[in-house]
NUDREN-44854 format. One record per residue (C-alpha): residue number from 1; chain; x, y, z. Coordinates in pm, 1 decimal, padded with zeros to 6 digits. Layout:
// residues N
[pt NUM; A; [X; Y; Z]],
...
// end
This chain:
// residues 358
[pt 1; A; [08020.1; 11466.4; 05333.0]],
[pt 2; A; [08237.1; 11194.3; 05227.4]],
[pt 3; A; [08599.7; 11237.6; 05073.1]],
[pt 4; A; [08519.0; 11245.0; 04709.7]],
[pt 5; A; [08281.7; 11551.4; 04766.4]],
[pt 6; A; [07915.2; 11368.1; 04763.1]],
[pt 7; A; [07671.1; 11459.4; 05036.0]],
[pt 8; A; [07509.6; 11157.5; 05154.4]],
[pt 9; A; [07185.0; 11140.3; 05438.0]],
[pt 10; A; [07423.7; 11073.8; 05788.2]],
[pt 11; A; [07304.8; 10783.9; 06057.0]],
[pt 12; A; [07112.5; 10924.8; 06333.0]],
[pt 13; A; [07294.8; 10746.3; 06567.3]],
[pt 14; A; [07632.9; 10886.8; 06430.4]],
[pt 15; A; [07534.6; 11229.1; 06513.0]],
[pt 16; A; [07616.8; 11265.9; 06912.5]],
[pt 17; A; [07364.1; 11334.3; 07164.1]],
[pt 18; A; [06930.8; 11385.6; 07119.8]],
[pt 19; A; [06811.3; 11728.1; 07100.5]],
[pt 20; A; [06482.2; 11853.0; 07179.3]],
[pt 21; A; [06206.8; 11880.3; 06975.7]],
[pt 22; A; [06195.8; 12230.6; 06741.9]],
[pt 23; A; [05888.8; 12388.2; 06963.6]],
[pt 24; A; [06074.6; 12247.8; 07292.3]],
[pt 25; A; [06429.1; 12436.7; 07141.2]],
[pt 26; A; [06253.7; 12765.9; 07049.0]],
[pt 27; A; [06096.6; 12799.9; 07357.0]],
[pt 28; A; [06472.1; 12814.7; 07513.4]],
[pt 29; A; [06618.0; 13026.8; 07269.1]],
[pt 30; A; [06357.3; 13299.2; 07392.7]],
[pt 31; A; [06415.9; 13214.6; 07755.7]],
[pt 32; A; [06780.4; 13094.9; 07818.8]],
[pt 33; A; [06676.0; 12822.6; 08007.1]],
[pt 34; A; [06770.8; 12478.4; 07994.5]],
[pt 35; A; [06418.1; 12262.3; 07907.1]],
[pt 36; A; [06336.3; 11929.1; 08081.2]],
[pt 37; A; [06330.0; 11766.3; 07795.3]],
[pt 38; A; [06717.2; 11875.0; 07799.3]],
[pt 39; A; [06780.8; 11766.9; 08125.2]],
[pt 40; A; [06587.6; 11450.8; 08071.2]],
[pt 41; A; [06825.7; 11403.3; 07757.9]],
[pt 42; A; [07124.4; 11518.5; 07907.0]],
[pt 43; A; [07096.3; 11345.9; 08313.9]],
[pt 44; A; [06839.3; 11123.8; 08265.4]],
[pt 45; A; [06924.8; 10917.9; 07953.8]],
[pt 46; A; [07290.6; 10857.6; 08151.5]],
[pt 47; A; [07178.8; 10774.7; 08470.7]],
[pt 48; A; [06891.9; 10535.5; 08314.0]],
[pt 49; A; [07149.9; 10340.1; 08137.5]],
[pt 50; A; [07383.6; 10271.6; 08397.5]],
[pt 51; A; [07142.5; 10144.9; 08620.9]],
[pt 52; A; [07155.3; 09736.3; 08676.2]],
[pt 53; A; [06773.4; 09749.3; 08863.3]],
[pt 54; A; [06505.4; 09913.0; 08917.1]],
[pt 55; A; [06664.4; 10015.4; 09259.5]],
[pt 56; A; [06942.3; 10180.3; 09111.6]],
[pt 57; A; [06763.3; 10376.2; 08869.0]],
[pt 58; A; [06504.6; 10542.2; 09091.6]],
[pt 59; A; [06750.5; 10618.0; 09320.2]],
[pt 60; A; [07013.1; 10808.8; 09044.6]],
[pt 61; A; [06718.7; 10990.6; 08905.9]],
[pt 62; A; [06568.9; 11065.2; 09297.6]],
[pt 63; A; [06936.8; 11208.1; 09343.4]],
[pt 64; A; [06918.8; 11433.1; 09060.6]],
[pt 65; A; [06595.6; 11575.2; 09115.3]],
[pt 66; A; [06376.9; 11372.7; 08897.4]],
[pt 67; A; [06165.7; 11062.6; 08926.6]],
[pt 68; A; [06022.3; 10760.9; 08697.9]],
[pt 69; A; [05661.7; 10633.3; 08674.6]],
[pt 70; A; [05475.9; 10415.7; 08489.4]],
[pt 71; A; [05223.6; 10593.4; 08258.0]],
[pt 72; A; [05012.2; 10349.1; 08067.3]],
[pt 73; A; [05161.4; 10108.9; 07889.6]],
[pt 74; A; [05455.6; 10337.3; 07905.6]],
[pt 75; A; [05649.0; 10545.0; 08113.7]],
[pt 76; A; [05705.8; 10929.3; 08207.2]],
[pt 77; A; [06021.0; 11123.6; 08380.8]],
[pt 78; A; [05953.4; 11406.4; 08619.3]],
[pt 79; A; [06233.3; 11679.9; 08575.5]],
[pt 80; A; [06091.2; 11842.8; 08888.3]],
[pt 81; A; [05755.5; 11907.3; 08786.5]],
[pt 82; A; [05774.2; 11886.8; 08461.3]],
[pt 83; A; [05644.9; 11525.6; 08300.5]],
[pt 84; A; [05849.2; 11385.1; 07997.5]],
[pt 85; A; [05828.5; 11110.8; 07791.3]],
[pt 86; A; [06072.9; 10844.5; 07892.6]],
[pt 87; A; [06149.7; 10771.4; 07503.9]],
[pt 88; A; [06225.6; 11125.9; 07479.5]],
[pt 89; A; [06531.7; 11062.8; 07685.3]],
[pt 90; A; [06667.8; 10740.6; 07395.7]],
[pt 91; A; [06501.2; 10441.5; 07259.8]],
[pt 92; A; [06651.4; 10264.1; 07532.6]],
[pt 93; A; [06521.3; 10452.8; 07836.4]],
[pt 94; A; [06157.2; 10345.5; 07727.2]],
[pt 95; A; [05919.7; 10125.9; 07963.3]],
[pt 96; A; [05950.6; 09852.8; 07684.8]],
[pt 97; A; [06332.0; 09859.0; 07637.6]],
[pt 98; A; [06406.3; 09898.4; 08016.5]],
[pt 99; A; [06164.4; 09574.7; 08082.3]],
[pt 100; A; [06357.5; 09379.7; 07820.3]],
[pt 101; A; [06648.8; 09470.1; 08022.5]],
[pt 102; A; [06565.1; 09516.9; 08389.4]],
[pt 103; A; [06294.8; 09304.3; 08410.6]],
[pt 104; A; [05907.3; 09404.4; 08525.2]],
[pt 105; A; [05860.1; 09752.1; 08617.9]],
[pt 106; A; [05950.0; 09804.5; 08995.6]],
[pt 107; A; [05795.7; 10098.6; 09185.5]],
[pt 108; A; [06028.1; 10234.6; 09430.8]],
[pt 109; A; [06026.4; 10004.7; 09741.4]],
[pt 110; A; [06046.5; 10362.1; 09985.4]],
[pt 111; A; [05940.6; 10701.6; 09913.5]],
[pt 112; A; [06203.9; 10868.2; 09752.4]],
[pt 113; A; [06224.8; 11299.8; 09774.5]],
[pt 114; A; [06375.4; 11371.0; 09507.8]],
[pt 115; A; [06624.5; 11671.4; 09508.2]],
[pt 116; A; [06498.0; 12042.9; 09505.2]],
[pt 117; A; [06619.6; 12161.5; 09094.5]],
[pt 118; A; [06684.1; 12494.4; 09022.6]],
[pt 119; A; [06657.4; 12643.2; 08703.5]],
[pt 120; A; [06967.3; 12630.4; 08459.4]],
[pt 121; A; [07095.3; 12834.2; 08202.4]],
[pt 122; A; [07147.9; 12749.2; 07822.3]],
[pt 123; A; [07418.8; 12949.1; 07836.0]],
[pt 124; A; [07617.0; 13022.4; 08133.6]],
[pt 125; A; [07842.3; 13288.0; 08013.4]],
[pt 126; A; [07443.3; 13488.2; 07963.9]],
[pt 127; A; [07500.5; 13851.4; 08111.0]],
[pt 128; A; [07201.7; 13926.0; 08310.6]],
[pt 129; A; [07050.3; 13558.9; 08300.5]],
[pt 130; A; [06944.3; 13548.6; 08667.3]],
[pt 131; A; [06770.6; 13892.2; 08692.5]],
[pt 132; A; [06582.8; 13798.2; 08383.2]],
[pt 133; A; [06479.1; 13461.8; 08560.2]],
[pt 134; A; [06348.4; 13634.1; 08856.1]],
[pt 135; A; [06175.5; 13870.5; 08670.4]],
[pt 136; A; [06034.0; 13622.4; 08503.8]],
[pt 137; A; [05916.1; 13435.1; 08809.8]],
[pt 138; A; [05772.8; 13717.0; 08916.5]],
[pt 139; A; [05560.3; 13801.0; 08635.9]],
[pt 140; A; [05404.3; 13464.8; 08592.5]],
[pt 141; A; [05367.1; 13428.1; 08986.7]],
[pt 142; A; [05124.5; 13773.2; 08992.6]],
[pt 143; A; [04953.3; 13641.0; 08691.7]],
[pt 144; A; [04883.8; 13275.7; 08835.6]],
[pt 145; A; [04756.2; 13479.6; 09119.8]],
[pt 146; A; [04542.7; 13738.0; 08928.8]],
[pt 147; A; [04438.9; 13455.3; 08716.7]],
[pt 148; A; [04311.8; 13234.7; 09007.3]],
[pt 149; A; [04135.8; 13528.7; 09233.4]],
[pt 150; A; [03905.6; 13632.4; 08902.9]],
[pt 151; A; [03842.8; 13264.8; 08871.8]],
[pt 152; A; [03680.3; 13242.2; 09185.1]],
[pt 153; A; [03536.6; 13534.9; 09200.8]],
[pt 154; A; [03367.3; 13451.8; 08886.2]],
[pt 155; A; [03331.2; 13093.6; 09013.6]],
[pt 156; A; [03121.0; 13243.0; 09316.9]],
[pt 157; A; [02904.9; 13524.2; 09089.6]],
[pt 158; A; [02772.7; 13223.5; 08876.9]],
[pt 159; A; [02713.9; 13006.7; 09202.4]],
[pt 160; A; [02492.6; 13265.8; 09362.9]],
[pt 161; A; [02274.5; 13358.3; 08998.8]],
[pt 162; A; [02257.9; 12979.2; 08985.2]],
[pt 163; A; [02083.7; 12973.0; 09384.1]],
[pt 164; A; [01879.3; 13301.1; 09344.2]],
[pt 165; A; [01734.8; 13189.3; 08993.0]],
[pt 166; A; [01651.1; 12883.9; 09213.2]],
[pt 167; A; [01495.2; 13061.5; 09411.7]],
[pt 168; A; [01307.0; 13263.3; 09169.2]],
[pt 169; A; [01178.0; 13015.4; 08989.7]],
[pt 170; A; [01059.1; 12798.6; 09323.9]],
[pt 171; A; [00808.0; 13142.0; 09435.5]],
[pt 172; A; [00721.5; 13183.5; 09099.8]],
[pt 173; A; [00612.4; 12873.3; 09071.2]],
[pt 174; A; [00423.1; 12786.9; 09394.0]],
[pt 175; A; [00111.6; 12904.5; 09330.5]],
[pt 176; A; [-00189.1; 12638.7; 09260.0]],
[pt 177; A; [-00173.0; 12609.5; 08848.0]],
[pt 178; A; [-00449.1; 12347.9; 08824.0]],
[pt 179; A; [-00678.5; 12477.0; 08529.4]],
[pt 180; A; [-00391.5; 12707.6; 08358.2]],
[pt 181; A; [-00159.1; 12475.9; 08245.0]],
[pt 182; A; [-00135.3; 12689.4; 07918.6]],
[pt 183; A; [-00039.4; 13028.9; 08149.8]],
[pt 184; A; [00184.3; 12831.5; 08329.3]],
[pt 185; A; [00404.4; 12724.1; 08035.7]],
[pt 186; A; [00423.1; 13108.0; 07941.5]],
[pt 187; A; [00565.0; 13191.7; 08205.8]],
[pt 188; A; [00806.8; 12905.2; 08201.2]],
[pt 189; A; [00916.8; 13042.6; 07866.9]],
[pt 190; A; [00922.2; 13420.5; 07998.3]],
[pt 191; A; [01115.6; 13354.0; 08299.6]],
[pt 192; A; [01385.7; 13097.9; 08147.8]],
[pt 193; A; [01462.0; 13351.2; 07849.0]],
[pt 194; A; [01503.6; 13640.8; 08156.7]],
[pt 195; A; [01712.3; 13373.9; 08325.5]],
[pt 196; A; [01924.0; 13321.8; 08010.8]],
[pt 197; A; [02014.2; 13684.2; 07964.1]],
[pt 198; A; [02134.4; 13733.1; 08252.1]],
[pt 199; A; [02317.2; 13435.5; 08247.9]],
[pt 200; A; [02487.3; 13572.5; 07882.1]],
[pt 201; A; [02484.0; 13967.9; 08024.5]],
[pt 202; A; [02762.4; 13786.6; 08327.4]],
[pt 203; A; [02949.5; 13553.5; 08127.8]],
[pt 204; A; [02988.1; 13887.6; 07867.6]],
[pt 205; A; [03121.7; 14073.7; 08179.2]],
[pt 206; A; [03316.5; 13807.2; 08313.6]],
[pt 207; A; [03507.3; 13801.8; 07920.0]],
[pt 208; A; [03565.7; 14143.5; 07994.6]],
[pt 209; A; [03721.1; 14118.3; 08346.2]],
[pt 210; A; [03944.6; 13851.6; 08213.6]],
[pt 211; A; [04074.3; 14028.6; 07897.0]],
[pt 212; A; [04127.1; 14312.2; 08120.0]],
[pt 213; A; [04301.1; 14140.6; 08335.9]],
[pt 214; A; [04547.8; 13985.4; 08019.3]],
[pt 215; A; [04645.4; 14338.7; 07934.0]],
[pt 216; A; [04744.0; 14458.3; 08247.0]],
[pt 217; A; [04997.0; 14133.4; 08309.5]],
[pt 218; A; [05105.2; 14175.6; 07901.7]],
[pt 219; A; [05340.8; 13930.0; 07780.3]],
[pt 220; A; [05690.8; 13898.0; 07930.1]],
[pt 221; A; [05945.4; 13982.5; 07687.6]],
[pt 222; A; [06161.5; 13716.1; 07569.3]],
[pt 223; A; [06547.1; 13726.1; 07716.8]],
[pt 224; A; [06702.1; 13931.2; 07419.2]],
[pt 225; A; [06387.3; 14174.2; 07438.5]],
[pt 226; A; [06455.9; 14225.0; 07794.3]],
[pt 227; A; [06814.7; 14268.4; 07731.2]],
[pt 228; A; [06719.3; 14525.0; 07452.3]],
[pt 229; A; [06486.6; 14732.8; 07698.8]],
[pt 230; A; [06766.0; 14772.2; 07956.6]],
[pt 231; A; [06972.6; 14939.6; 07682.3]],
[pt 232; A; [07218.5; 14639.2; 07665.7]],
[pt 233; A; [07247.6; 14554.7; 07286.6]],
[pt 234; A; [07549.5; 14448.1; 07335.4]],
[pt 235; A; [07465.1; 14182.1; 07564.3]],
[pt 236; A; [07182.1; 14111.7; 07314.4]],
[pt 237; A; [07355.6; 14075.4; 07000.6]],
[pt 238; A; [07589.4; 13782.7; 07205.0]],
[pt 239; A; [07272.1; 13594.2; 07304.0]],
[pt 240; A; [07196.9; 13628.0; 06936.6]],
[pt 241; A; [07506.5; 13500.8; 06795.2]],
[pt 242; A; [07618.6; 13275.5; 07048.7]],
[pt 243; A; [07576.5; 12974.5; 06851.8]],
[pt 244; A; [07839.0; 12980.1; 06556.5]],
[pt 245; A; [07767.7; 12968.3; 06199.7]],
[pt 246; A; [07749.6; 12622.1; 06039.1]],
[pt 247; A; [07990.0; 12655.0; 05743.8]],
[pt 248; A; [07806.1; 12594.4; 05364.3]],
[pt 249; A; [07886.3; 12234.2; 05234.6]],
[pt 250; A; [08092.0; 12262.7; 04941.1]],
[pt 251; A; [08288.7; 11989.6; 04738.0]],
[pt 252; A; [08679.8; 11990.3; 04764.2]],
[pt 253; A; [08813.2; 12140.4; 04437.8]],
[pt 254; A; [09117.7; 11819.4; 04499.0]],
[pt 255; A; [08830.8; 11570.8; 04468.8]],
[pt 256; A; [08635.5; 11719.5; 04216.4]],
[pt 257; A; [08879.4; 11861.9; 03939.6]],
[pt 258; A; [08945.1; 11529.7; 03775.3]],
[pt 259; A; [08596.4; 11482.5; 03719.1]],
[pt 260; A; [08472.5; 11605.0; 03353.0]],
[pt 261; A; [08219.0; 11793.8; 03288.9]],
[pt 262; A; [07872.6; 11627.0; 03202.4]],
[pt 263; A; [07797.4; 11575.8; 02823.8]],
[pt 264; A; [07625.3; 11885.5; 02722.6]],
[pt 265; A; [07677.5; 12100.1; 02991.4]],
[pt 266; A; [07838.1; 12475.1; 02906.7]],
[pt 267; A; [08109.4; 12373.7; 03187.0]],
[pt 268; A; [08273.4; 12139.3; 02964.4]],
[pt 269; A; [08350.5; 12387.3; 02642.4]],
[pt 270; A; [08648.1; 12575.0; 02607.6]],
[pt 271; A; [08564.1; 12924.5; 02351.6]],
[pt 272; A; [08813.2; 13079.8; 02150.5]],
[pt 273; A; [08745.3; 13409.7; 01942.0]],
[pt 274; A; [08813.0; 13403.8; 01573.4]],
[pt 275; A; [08708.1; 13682.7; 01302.8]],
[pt 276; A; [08495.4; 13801.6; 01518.5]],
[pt 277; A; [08300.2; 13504.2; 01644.2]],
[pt 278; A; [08363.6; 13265.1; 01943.8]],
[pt 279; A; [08414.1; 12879.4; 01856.0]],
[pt 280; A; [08400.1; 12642.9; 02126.5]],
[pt 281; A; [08514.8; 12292.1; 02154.9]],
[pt 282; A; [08511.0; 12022.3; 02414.6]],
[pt 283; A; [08754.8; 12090.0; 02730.0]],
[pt 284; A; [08949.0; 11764.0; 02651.4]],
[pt 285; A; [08985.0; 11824.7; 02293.9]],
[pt 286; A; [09269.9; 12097.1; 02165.5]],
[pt 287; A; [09067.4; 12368.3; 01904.0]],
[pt 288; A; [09311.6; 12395.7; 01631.8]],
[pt 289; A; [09112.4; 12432.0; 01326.6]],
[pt 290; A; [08725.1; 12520.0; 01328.9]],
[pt 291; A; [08567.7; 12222.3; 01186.9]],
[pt 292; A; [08700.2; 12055.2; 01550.7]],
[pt 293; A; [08473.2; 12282.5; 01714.0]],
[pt 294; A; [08142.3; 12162.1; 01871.5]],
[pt 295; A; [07960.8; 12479.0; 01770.1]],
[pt 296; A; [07979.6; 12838.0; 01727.3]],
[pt 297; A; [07862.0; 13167.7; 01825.8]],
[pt 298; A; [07853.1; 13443.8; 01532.5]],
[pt 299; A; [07762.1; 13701.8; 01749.9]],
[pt 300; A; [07454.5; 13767.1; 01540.9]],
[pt 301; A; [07166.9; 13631.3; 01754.0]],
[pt 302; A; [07243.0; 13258.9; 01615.6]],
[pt 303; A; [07462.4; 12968.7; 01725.4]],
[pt 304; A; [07555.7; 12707.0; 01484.5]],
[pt 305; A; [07692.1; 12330.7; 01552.9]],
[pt 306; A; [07966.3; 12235.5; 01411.3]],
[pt 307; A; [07972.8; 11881.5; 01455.6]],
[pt 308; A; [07761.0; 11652.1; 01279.8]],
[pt 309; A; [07579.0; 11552.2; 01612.5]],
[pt 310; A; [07547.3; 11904.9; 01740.8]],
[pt 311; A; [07578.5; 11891.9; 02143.0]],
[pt 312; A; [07245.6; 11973.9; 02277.8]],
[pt 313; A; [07415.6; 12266.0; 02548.4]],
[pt 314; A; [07252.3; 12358.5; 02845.9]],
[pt 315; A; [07318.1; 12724.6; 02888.6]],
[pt 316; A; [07027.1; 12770.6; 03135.0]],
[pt 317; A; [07039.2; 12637.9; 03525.4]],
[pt 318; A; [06706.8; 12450.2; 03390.7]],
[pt 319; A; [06910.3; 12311.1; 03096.1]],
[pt 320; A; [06693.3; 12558.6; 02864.9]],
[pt 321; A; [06834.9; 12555.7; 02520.3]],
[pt 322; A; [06592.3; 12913.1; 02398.3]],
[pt 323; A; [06671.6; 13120.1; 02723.7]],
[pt 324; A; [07005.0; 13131.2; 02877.3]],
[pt 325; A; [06891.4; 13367.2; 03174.3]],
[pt 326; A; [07078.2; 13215.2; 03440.9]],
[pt 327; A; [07395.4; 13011.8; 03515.8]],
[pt 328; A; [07656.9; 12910.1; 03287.2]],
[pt 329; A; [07598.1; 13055.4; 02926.0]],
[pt 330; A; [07788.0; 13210.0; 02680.9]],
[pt 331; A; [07834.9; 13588.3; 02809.7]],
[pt 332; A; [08041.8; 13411.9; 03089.4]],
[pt 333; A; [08318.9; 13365.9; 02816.4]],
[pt 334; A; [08280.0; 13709.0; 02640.1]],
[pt 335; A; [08141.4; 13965.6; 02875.8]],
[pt 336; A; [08122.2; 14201.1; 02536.6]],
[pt 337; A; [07943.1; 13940.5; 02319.4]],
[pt 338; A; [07535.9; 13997.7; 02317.9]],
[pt 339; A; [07307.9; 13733.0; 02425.1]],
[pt 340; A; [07290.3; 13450.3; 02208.0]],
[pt 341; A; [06922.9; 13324.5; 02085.9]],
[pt 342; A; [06797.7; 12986.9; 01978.2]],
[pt 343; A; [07042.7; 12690.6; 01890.3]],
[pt 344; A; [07023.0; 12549.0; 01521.4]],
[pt 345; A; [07143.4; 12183.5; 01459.4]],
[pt 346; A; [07273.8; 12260.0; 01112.8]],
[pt 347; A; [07510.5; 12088.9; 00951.9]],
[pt 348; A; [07862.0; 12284.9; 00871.8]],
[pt 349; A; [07842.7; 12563.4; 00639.4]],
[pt 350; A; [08017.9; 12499.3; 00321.8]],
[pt 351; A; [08195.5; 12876.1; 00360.6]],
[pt 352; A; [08499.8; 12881.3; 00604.5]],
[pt 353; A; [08572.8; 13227.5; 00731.2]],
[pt 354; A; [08896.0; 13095.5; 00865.9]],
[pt 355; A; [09057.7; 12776.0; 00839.8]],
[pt 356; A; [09273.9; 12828.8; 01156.0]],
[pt 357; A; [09354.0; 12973.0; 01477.9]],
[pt 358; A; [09683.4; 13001.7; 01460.5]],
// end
């Protein structure tokens, strides 16, 4: 926002650091842990610019536990074992930008281990962060596990139907079928639509086993579900709030009081009640008799200009003229005045109720 009160779009590269992309942040707000695309962000990006050569920069990276290849036509950073984009990281730390720089790509001249990494927390003030990791590690471990002993098992039911339908088919099949070349095509058809059925009747099983097998592991709860189901609300209701609240951009009253009211607008028309009837005039202008007044509300359903080029008010946040429903209006002035109707450009009416207001 700048001093006078406007709200204008801010640079990109004004605003501090990268973040991670919205599915990439999500996924750590129901975890609590630290992405790689963080960490690729936050170490990477760093260590990538401060390198002089190629040398340098595989070995900062190898040190931190992550590594750079060459992907394509561009280029990838392993945060352990997790891949990332290398323009996630900046602009700069892309395969193009770095080349421009450092020169052709350079694979590391010795084989560089990186460092073991170890899980990080998004927040490390978290109550109960670790236990839920481990949990977690556990859960997904038994379910990798599950998940790959049903896929061989299934693997090895389909390999042996696929050898004894072999089979089948190779006795069925032996006899001499000179002459009956017509019976031998039925019981082609008969014995590949058997076949086929049983084929379907194990892949239908199989479906089975496996969404049996997805309801037993269930889904791990999310950190501030786990923290819930432990009866520590507390606890939860701090993960939820950590972040504060962004404060509501408003306009400083300083900057903005010297600036008048648009032409028109309800904002800009001071209302003063005479014989019971509310005249209103321009802020800037003093009311001191009623023909100065830009129009008038008789409390009867019907406002009437004053002025010989009636304002065209916008009572309505829509600037409706026929239905002042929301915003500024009228009743904002006189709480106890009813709702006025339509506007009528008519010229001044020849009768003066009063001639001042004083």
């Amino acid at each position: 926002m700048r001093p006078d009160g406007q709200v204008e779009r801010s640079d990109a590269s004004k605003r501090g650091s990268r973040q991670p992309a919205t599915r990439v942040r999500d996924v750590e707000n129901r975890t609590g842990e630290v992405s790689a695309q963080r960490c690729a962000i936050e170490e990477a990006a760093p260590a990538i610019r401060a390198a002089q050569s190629w040398r340098e920069l595989h070995a900062a990276l190898a040190r931190r536990g992550m590594r750079f290849e060459q992907k394509g036509s561009g280029a990838i950073v392993w945060v352990g074992e997790a891949p990332v984009k290398a323009s996630t990281a900046g602009r700069d730390c892309s395969m193009r930008a770095l080349e421009q720089r450092l020169g052709a790509y350079a694979p590391p001249g010795v084989a560089l281990s990186p460092a073991p990494r170890k899980a990080r927390a998004l927040d490390p003030s978290a109550a109960g962060w670790a236990d839920y990791r481990l949990e977690r590690e556990r859960h997904f471990a038994d379910k990798k596990a599950g998940v790959v002993s049903l896929r061989a098992k299934h693997r090895a039911a389909f390999e042996a139907m696929r050898l004894g339908q072999r089979a089948q088919r190779a006795q069925s099949f032996q006899r001499d079928w000179r002459g009956r070349g017509q019976m031998l095509n039925v019981m082609r058809s008969l014995l590949a639509a058997e076949q086929a059925r049983a084929r379907a009747t194990l892949r239908e099983e199989q479906d089975l086993e496996r969404t049996a097998l997805r309801r037993r592991i269930g889904r791990f709860p999310d950190f501030e579900e786990w923290l819930l189901a432990r009866g520590k609300g507390d606890h939860a209701a701090l993960w939820r709030h950590r972040q504060p609240i962004m404060p509501v951009l408003s306009p400083d009253p300083a900057a903005t009081d010297h600036r008048p009211a648009p032409t028109g607008d309800i904002r800009g028309f001071t209302g003063m009640v005479v014989c019971g009837a509310v005249f209103y005039a321009p802020s800037t202008r003093r009311l001191l008799r009623i023909r100065k007044a830009a129009f008038v509300d008789r409390v009867n359903r019907r406002v009437d200009s004053m002025a010989s080029r009636p304002y065209p008010i916008r009572f309505g946040s829509r600037g409706s003229r026929n239905s002042p429903t929301r915003g500024h209006h009228l009743r904002k002035v006189d709480r106890g005045l009813r709702r006025p109707g339509s506007i009528s450009r008519c010229r001044p009416s020849s009768r003066r109720e009063c001639h001042t207001l004083f």
